[in-house]
N, C-alpha and C positions, 0 to 999 in steps of 0.2 A: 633510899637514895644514897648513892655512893657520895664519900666524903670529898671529892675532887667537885663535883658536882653540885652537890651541898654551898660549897664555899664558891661558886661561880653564881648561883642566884642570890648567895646574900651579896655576894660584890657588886653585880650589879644594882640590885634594893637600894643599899647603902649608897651607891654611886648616884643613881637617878636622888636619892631625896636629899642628897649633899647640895644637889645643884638646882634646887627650883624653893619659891621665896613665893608670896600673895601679899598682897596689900589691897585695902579698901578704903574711903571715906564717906562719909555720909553727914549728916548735920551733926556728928559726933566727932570726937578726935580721930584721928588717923589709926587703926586697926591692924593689925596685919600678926603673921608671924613669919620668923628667919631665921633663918639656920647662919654659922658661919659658915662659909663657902672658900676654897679657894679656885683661885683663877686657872684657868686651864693654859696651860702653857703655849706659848706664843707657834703658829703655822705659819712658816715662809707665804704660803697661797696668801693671797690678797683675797677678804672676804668680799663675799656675793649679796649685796646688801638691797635688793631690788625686791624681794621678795620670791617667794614659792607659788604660785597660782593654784596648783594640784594639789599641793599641801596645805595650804590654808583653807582650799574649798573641804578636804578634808578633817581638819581640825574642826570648820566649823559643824559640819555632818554628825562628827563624834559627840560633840559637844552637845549639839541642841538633841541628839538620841540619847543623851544620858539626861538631859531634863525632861523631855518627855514621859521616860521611864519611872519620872518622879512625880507627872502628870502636871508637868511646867511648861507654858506656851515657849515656839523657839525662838531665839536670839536672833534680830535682822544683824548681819553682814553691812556697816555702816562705813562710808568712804573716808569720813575726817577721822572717826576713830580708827579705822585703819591704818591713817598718815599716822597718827601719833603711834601707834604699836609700831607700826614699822621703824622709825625712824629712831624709838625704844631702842629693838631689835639690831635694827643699822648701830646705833653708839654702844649697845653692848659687843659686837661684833670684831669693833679696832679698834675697843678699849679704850672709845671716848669718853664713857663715863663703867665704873666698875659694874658687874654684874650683880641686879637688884634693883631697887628701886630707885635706883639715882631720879633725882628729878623728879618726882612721882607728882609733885605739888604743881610744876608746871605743865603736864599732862592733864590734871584735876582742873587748875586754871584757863588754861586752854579749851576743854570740853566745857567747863561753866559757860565761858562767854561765847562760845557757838548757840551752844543749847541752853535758852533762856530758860532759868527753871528748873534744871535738874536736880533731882534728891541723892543721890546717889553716887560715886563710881568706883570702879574695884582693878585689881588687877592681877595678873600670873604671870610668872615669866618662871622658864623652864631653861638649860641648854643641857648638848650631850646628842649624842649619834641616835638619833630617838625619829622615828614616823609619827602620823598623825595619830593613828592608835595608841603608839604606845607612850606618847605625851601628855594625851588626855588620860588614858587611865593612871599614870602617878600622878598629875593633877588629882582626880578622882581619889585616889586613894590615900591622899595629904589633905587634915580635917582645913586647914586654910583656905586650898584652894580649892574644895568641893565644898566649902561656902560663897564661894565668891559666883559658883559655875551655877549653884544653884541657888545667888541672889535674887531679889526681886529687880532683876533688871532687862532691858526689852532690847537693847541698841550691844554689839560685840566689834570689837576692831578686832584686828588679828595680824599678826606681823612674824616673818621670821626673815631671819640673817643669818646664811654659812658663810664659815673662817675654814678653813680644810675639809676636815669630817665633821667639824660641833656646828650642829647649827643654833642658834639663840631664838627663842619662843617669845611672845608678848601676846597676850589675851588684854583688852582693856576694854571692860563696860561700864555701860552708863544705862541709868534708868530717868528716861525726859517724861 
């Protein structure tokens, strides 16, 4: 591999895992690991904060094909946990709260009191000019967030928000 070449897949590497963070909770303290990240410099564009359709039905595809392959039942596609990924995804987007886990406890709290009962919940958040493949597999390939993809958990929200070219990722499960 030529040296020009060389140093364009490790920029990217290094680029993708600068910018994505996991978090989990469960009946234990809060979990997770993070990198320091910095912010991606500000886009005149007004971000698109509604959501991807295509892209999320794809994140999810990828997603429950890589627990499969691990002979893991898949992740239902769940409406409230959706709203909260999204909405994640939405205030990391115009920089109403930093990229990461801002707020993670009130997402946690929020899924408690919907779903009476739950043991569980985790999260991913990824950004950067990234498809639904190639989101899931640096998730996949960071030990954080390919614990979290292949928790013991049944319920996925899924959310994302583009600001120019970065779009912002949020996976948020729950096991009810």
């Amino acid at each position: 591999m030529n040296r020009k070449l060389s140093f364009a897949v490790f920029a990217f590497f290094l680029t993708f895992h600068l910018f994505v963070f996991s978090c989990s909770r469960s009946a234990a303290p809060v979990k997770g690991s993070a990198t320091s990240v910095n912010k991606p410099t500000s886009v005149s564009e007004a971000p698109r904060g509604d959501g991807n359709a295509k892209l999320i039905k794809d994140i999810l595809y990828y997603t429950n094909e890589f627990r499969a392959s691990k002979g893991l039942p898949p992740l239902k596609l769940e409406s409230f946990c959706s709203e909260l990924a999204q909405k994640h995804s939405n205030n990391m987007a115009t920089g109403k709260v930093a990229f990461g886990h801002d707020q993670f406890e009130i997402r946690n709290d929020a899924a408690t009191l919907k779903f009476k009962g739950i043991s569980g919940v985790a999260e991913n958040v990824a950004y950067g000019n990234l498809d639904a493949k190639g989101v899931v597999d640096g998730w996949i390939k960071s030990p954080g967030h390919r614990k979290n993809m292949l928790g013991n958990y049944n319920l996925i929200g899924i959310g994302t928000a583009q600001k120019g070219k970065i779009i912002y990722f949020t996976q948020f499960f729950v096991k009810k």
